[in-house]
C-alpha positions as CSV (number, residue, x, y, z in Angstrom):
1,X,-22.4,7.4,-38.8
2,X,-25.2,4.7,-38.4
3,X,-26.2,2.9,-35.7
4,X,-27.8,-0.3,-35.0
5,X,-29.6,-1.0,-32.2
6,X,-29.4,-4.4,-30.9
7,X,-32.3,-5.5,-29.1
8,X,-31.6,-8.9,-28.8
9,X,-27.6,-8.9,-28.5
10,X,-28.1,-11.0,-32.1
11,X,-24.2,-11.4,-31.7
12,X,-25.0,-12.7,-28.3
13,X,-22.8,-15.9,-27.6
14,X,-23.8,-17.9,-24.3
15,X,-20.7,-16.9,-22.8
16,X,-21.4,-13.4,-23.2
17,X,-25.1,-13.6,-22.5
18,X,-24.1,-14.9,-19.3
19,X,-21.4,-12.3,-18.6
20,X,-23.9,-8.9,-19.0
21,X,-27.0,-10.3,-17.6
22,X,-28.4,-7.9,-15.2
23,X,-25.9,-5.1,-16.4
24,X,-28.1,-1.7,-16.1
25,X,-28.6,0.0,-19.3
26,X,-28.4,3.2,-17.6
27,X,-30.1,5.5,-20.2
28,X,-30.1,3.3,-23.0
29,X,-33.3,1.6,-24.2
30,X,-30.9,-1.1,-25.9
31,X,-27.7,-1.7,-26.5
32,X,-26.1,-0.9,-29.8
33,X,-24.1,-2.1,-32.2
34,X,-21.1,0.6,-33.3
35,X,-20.5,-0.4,-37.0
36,X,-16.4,-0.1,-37.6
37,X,-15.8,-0.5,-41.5
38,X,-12.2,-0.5,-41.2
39,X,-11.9,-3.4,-38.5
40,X,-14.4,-5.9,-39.9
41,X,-13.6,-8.7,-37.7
42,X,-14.5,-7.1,-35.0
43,X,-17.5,-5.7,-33.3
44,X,-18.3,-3.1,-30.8
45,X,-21.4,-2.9,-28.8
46,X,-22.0,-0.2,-26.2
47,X,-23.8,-2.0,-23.3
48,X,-24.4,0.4,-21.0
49,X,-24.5,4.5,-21.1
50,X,-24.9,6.5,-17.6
51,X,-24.3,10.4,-16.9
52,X,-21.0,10.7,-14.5
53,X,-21.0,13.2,-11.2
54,X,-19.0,15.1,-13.9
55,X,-22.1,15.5,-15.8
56,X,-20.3,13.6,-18.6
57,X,-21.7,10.5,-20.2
58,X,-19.4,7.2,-18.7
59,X,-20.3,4.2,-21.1
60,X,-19.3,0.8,-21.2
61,X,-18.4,-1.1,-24.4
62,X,-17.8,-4.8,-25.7
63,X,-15.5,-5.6,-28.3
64,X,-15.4,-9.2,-29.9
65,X,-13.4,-10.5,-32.4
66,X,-12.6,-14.2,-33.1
67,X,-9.4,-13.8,-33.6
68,X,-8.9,-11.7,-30.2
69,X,-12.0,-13.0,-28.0
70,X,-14.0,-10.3,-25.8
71,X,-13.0,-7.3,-23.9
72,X,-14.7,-4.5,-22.2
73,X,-13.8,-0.9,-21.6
74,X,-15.8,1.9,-19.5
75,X,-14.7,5.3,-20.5
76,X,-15.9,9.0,-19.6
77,X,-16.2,11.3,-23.0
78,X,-16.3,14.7,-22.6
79,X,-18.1,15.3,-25.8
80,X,-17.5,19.4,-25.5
81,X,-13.6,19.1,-25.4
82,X,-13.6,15.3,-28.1
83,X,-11.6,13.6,-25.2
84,X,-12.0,10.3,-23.2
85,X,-9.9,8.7,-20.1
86,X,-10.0,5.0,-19.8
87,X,-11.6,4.1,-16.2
88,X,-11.3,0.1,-16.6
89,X,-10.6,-2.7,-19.5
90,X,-10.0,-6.3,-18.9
91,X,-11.5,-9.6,-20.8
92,X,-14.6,-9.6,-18.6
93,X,-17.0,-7.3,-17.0
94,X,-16.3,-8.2,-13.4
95,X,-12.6,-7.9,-13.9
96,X,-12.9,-4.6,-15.3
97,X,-15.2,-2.8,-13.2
98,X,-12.0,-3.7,-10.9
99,X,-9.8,-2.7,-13.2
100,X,-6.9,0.5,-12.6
101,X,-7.9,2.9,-15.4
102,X,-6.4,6.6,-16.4
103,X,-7.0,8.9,-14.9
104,X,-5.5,10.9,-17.4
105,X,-7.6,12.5,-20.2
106,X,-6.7,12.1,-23.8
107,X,-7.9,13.4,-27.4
108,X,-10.5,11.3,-29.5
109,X,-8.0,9.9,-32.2
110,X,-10.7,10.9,-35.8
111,X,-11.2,7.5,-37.2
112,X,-10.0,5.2,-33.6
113,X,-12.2,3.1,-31.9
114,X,-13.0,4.8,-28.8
115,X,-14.3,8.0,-30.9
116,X,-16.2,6.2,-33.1
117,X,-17.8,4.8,-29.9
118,X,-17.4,8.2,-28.1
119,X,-19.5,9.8,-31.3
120,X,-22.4,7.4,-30.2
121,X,-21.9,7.7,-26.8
122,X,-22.2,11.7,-27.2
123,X,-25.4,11.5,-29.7
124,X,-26.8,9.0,-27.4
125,X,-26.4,11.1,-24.7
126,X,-27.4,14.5,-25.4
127,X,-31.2,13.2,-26.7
């Protein structure tokens, strides 16, 4: 899977400029772009990666998509056992740091979403 770093946040509207300035990287260098072939509308872009108490990488991602507008989602991927839980999602950062998530863990779906960000997440994170 390729990756694209996104130095700039090229796909950067005002709005979401606005909405993730001063959001630590964590141990990121950049943020990056998570291509997703088979949703072409939308894009994903992993703003912020940092290593959990669990010793887990917890990451936080965008999505955009015109049709749907922005969200973001901050998960924990346990890369070992290819499995997530959901700690927040809402329609804007603030919101979702406040956000109930599961605590629940479930499987990386091959092929959803949240493991083809989790695959980044995990490469990201072990370098």
């Amino acid at each position: 899977m390729g990756l694209i770093v996104a130095g700039c946040l090229a796909l950067s509207t005002p709005a979401l400029a606005t909405e993730i300035e001063g959001v630590d990287l964590g141990i990121l260098t950049e943020r990056l772009v998570v291509p997703r072939p088979s949703e072409p509308q939308a894009t994903y872009t992993i703003i912020q990666i940092k290593i959990g108490k669990s010793g887990n990488p917890v990451a936080v991602n965008t999505r955009y998509s015109s049709a749907t507008g922005w969200s973001f989602t901050k998960r924990e991927y346990d890369c070992q056992g290819r499995r997530m839980r959901t700690l927040g999602s809402h329609d804007t950062y603030k919101q979702m740091l406040k956000s109930a998530g599961d605590p629940n863990w479930a499987p990386l779906v091959a092929g959803s979403s949240a493991q083809m960000v989790g695959a980044a997440v995990c490469s990201f994170a072990k370098q």
